[in-house]
N, C-alpha and C positions, 0 to 999 in steps of 0.2 A: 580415697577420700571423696565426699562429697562433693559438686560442683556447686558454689556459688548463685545463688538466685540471678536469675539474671533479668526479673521483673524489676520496675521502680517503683519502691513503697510508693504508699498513696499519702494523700493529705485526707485525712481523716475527722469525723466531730468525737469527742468523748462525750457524751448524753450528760453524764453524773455531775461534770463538772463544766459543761459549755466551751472548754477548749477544744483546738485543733489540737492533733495529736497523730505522727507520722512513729508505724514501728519499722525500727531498721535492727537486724541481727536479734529478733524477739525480745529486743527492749522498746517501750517506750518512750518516745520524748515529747513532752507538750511544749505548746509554742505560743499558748496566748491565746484570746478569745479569737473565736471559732468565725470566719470568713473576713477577719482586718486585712486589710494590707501589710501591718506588721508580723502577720502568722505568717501570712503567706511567704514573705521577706526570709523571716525566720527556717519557714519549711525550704526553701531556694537556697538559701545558705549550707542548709544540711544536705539536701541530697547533693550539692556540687562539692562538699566536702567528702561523700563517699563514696563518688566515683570519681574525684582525684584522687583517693587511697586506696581502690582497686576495689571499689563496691566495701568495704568496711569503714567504721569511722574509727577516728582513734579515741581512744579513752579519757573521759571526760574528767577536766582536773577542779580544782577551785577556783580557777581565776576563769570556768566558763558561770559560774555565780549563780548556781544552782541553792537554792532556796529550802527550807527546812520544806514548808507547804508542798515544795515543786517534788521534794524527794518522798514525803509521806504520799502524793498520787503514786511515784512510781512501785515505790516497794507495798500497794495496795493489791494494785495491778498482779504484780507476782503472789504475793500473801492469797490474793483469790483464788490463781490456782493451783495453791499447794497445801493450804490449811482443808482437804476436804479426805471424808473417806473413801473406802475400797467403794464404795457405788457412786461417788461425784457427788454427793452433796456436802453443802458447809458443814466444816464441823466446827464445835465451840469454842477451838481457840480463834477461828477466825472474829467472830461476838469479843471474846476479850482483847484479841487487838484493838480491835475498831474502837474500845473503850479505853481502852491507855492512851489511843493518839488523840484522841481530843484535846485533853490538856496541851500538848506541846505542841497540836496546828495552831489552840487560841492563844498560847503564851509567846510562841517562838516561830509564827508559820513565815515571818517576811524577813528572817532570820537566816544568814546564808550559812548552809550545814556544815560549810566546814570550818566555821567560827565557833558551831555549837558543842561547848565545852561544860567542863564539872560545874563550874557556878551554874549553868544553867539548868544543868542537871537537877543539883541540888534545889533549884527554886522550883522544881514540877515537886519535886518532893517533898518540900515544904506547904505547896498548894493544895496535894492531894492531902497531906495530914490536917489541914483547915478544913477540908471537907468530911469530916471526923470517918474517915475509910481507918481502918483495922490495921494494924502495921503487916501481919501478913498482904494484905491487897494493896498496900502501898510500896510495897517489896517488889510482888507479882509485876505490876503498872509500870514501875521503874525499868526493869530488867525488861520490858517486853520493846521500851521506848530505848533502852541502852542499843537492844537486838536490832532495831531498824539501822543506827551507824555499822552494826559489824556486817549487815549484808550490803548497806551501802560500799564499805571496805571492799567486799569481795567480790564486788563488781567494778572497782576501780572507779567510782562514782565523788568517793572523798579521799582523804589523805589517810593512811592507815593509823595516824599518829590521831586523829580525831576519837576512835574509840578506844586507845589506847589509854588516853586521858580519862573517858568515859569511867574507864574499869575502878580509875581509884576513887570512884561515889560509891562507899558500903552502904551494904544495906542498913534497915533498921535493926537496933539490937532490944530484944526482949528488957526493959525495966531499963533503958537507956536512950529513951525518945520518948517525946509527946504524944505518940500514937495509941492511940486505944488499944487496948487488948479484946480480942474478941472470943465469945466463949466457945471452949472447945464443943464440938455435936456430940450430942451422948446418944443412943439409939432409944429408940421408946418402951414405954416401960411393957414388960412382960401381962400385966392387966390388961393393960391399953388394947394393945394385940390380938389377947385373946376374946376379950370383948367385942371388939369388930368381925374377927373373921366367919362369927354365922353371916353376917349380913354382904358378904362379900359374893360375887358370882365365881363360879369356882375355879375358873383359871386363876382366876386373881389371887382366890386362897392358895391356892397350890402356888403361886409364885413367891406369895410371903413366907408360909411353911417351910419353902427351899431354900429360901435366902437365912430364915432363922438357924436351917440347920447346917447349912454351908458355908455363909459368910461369902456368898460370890455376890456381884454387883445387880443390882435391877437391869442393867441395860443385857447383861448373860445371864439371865434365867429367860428375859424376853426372845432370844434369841436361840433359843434350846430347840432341837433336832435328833430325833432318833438317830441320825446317823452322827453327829457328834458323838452319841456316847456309845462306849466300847462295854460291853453289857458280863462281862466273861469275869468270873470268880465271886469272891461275896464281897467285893468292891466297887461298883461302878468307877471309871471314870468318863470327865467329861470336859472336850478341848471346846469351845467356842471357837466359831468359825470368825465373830469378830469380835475384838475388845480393844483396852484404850490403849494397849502398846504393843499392839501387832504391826504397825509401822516401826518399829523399831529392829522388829525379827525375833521376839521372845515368844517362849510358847505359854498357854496358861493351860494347867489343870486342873479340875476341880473335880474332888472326890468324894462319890455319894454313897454312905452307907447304906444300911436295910432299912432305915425308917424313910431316909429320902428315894430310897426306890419304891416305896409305897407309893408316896407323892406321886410319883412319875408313870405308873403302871397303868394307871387307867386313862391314861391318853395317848398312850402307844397307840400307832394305825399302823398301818401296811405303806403307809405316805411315809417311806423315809425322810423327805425332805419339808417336811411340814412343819412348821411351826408347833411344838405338841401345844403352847398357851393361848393358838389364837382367840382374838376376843370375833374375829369375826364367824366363826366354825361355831363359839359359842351364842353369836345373838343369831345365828342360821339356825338353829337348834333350838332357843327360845321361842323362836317365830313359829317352828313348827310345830313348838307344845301347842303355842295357843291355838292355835288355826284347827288340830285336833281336837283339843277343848272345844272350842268354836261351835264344830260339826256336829260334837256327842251333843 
């Protein structure tokens, strides 16, 4: 086993929110505006609590009155860095968090978390239906606010019976709530389509062509790589190297017949790892018609 730190966390600023904030065991704990004497008090209290319990602290209950506000910074703090992809940038669930917890910092932030129960529940979700959101995005919103108590749980942060409570808020039922219905997306219409794609530059055409005839997502066709596809018999396939549930461990295949290996044929290179749709390879290529233009 690993040895124990045997540095003493620091007293720290959080920028975002103007507290002091000391991490001890890669949690955070804030402590109140950032150079009071009460922080400070605060931060003195803590590290004497964790090395009278051997450099760890103990697990924080309810009656340390820890604050709805106080728990949405900490479970932020973590949400930052585990909502991102395989290259460390944000990804969009982190934008939908950040958009559920609004309501429950402005409704419930001075609110101590482990009081926060179904009624209160149910009033974010009464709140967000006033704000005429879709009952799926009221669903969504709900359940993402239920998830901060279950991680709160599992860090011993609140009482386990708190989101236990939480679980018996159902969602909304289709033609059994005041929430709008919203329409389902239909894809565009086949005119539509066909009408744009002379005026398109021609990756872009070839992007929508593939999509029409595969049904794979905009973000895997942008992400296509000769060496993704396995080129052997009168089938293509083709695994994206990233898509939206390869955090999970699922594989995706997507398989392209003879008409989408057309598509794909004239931008084969010798660059395995090239992007075949870059837009940048095509405005490097624009620039060089004109500038020939140019010369003649």
């Amino acid at each position: 086993m690993s040895k124990r730190s045997q540095r003493t966390p620091s007293y720290c600023l959080h920028k975002a929110s103007g507290q002091a904030v000391v991490r001890i065991d890669g949690v955070d704990h804030y402590l109140g505006k950032y150079g009071t004497a009460e922080s400070r008090a605060e931060y003195d209290r803590l590290i004497a609590e964790w090395l009278g319990n051997g450099r760890r602290l103990a697990a924080p209950t309810a009656a340390d009155g820890l604050t709805v506000a106080e728990l949405i910074l900490v479970y932020w703090q973590w949400a930052e860095r585990y909502y991102r992809d395989e290259h460390g940038e944000p990804g969009q669930e982190l934008d939908n968090v950040r958009t559920a917890l609004k309501a429950l910092r402005r409704l419930y932030g001075h609110t101590p978390a482990a009081a926060f129960g179904p009624l209160a529940l149910r009033a974010i979700q009464e709140n967000l239906i006033k704000s005429d959101l879709s009952r799926g995005v009221v669903n969504a919103r709900v359940n993402r606010v239920r998830r901060v108590f279950k991680w709160a749980v599992s860090y011993q942060l609140i009482p386990s019976a708190v989101y236990e409570a939480l679980r018996t808020v159902s969602g909304l039922q289709r033609g059994r709530c005041q929430a709008r219905e919203a329409p389902s997306v239909q894809p565009a219409a086949d005119d539509h389509v066909n009408a744009t794609l002379p005026f398109l530059p021609a990756p872009v055409r070839a992007m929508v062509e593939l999509q029409r005839l595969t049904a794979c997502r905009a973000g895997e066709v942008m992400v296509m790589r000769a060496i993704d596809l396995t080129m052997s018999g009168p089938v293509w396939t083709y695994r994206p190297a990233s898509h939206k549930n390869k955090h999970r461990g699922l594989d995706r295949v997507i398989f392209l017949g003879p008409q989408a290996q057309e598509v794909i044929k004239p931008f084969l290179t010798t660059n395995l790892e090239a992007y075949l749709f870059s837009p940048r390879a095509y405005v490097a290529a624009l620039h060089l018609r004109r500038a020939q233009r140019s010369k003649t």
